[in-house]
C-alpha positions in Angstrom: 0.0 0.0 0.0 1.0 3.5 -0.8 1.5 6.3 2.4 0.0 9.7 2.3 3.1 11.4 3.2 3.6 15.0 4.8 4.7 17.6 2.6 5.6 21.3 2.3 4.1 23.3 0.0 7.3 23.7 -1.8 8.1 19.7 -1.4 4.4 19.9 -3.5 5.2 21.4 -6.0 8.4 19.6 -6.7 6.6 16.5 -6.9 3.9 18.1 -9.2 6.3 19.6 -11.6 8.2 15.6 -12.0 4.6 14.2 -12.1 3.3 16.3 -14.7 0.9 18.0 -12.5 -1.3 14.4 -13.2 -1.9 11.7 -12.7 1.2 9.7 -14.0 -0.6 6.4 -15.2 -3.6 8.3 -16.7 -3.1 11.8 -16.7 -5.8 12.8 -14.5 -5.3 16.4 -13.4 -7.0 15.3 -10.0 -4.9 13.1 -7.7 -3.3 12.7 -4.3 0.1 13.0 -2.9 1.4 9.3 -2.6 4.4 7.9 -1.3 6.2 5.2 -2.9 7.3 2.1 -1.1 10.7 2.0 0.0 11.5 5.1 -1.6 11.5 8.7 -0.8 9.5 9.4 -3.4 6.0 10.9 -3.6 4.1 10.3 -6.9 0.5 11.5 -8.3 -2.3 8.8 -8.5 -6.0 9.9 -9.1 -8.7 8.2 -7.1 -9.6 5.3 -9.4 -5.6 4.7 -10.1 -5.2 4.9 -6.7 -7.9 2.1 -5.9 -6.4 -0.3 -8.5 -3.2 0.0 -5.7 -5.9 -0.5 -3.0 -7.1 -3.6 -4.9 -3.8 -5.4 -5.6 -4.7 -4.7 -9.2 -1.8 -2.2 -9.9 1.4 -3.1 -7.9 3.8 -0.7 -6.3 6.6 -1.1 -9.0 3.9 -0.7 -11.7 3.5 2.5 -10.0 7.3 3.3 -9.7 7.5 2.8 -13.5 4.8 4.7 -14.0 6.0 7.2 -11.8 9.1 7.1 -13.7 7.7 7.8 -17.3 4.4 9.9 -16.5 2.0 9.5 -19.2 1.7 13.2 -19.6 4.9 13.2 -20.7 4.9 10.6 -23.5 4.2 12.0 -27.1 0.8 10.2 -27.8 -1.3 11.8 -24.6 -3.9 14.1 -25.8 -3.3 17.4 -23.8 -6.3 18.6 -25.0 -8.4 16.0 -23.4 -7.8 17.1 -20.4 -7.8 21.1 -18.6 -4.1 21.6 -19.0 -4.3 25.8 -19.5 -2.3 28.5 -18.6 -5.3 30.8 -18.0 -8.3 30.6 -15.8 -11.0 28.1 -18.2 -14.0 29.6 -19.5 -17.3 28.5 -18.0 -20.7 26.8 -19.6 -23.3 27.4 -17.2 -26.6 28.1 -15.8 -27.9 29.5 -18.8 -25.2 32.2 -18.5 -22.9 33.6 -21.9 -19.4 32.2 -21.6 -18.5 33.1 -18.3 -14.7 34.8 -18.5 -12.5 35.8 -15.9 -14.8 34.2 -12.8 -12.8 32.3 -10.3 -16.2 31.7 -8.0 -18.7 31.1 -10.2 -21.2 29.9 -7.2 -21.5 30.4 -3.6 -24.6 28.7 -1.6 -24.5 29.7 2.2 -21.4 31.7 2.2 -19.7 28.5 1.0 -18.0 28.5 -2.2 -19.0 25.9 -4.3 -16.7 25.6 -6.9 -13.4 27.2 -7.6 -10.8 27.2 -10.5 -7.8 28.8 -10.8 -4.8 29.1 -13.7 -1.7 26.9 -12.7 1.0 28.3 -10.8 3.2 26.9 -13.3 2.4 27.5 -17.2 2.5 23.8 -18.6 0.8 23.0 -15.0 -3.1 22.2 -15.0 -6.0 24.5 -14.2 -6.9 24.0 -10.5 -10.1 23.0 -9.5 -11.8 22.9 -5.8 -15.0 21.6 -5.1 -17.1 21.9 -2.2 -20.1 20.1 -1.3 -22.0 19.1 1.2 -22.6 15.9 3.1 -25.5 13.7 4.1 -26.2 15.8 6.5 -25.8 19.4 4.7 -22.2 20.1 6.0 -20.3 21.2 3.6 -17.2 19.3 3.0 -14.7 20.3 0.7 -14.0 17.4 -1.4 -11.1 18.7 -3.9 -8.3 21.5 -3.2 -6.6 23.1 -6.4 -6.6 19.2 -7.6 -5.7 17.4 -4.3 -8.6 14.8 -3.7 -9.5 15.3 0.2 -11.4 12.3 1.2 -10.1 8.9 2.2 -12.7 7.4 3.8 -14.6 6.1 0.5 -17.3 8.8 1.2 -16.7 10.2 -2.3 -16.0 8.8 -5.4 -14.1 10.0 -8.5 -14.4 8.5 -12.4 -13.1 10.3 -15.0 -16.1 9.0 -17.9 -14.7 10.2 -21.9 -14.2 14.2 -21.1 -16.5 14.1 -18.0 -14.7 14.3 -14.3 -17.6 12.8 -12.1 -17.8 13.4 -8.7 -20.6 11.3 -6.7 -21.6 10.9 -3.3 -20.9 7.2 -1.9 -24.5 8.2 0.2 -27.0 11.0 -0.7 -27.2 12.8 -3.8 -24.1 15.4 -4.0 -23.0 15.4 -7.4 -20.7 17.2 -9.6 -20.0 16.3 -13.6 -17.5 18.8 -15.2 -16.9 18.1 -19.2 -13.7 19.5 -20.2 -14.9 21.1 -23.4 -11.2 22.4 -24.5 -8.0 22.8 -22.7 -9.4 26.1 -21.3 -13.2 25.6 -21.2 -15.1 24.2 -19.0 -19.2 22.6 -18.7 -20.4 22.2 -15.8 -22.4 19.5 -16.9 -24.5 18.6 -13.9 -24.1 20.1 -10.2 -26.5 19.1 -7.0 -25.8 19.4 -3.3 -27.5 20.7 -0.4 -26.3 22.6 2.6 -27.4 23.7 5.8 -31.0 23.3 4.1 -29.8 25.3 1.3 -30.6 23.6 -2.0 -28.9 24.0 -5.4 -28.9 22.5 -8.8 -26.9 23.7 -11.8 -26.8 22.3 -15.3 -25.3 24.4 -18.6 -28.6 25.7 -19.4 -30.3 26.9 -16.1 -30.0 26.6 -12.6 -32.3 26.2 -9.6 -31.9 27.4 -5.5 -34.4 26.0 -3.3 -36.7 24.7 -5.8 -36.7 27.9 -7.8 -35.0 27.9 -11.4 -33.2 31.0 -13.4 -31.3 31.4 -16.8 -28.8 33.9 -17.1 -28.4 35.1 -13.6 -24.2 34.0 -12.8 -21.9 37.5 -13.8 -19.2 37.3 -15.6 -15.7 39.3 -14.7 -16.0 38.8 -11.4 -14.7 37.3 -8.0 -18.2 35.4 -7.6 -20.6 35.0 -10.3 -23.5 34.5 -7.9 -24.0 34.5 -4.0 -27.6 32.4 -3.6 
């Protein structure tokens, strides 16, 4: 089994800049910080790689050669496929133009339900953070600028064609994001309730508390909508 070791911030972004800022068997731009068995280093494994390790399906010096030639590296991997950008992606959702330039495009509760942000480093990946909340409304942020927070099975991650798909192992939090381009981004499908608060978002409209709108998430801004 792989460790979750402790690292700096700098220590981070060394490991991300060797990985690729991906996953290295898939190129997954959302992943954890792994340790590699008798080594002292750290690799990048999304969730579903990383549950291949869990399930004896992938073994550690699969991993190490993996880890050694990251995928994201080799000629044949479509960039494209996945949201490897310099600048902060443009948005398809709620009904809303092509949002630009919006790093919050929805708050619910004074929580911030999604997040993206350009790399830090310019072949690096667009982070993403994703908050939702849990069975019992508290929000729980799920993804941090790509790190996948939970390791306790109560989330689960599949990466499905150009679709990232984030589910709730129990209750209905959901969030599909299509990566339409290196730099655009749909926000294909979006459900989760907190504190009471409800919220639903697809490209075309979204609803809070059980009343829909088109159009109503600004563009240019810090946060698109507050609801």
């Amino acid at each position: 089994m792989l460790s979750l070791p402790e690292l700096t911030e700098t220590q981070r972004e060394d490991v991300r800049e060797a990985c690729g800022f991906a996953c290295v068997r898939c190129g997954v731009t959302i992943y954890r910080y792994l340790g590699l068995p008798d080594s002292p280093q750290t690799t990048l494994l999304c969730p579903t790689c990383h549950a291949l390790v869990e399930e004896g399906r992938l073994t550690a010096a699969q991993v190490q050669g993996f880890h050694t030639n990251p995928v994201v590296r080799q000629r044949h991997f479509a960039r494209d496929r996945m949201p490897f950008s310099s600048e902060l992606p443009m948005l398809i959702v709620g009904g809303s133009r092509l949002l630009r330039d919006t790093p919050i495009p929805l708050m619910l509760d004074g929580e911030p339900i999604l997040m993206f942000a350009p790399p830090r480093r310019s072949r690096g990946a667009t982070r993403i953070s994703l908050r939702l909340g849990d069975l019992d409304g508290d929000p729980v942020q799920v993804i941090q600028g790509n790190e996948w927070l939970p390791t306790d099975g109560s989330w689960r991650f599949l990466l499905r064609g150009d679709r990232y798909s984030v589910m709730a192992a129990r209750g209905d939090g959901l969030a599909i994001l299509r990566i339409v381009a290196r730099n655009r981004i749909a926000v294909e499908h979006l459900r989760t309730t907190i504190r009471g608060r409800r919220l639903e978002v697809t490209p075309d409209w979204l609803e809070i508390d059980g009343k829909r709108h088109v159009n109503r998430i600004g563009s240019g801004a810090l946060v698109g909508l507050e609801c």
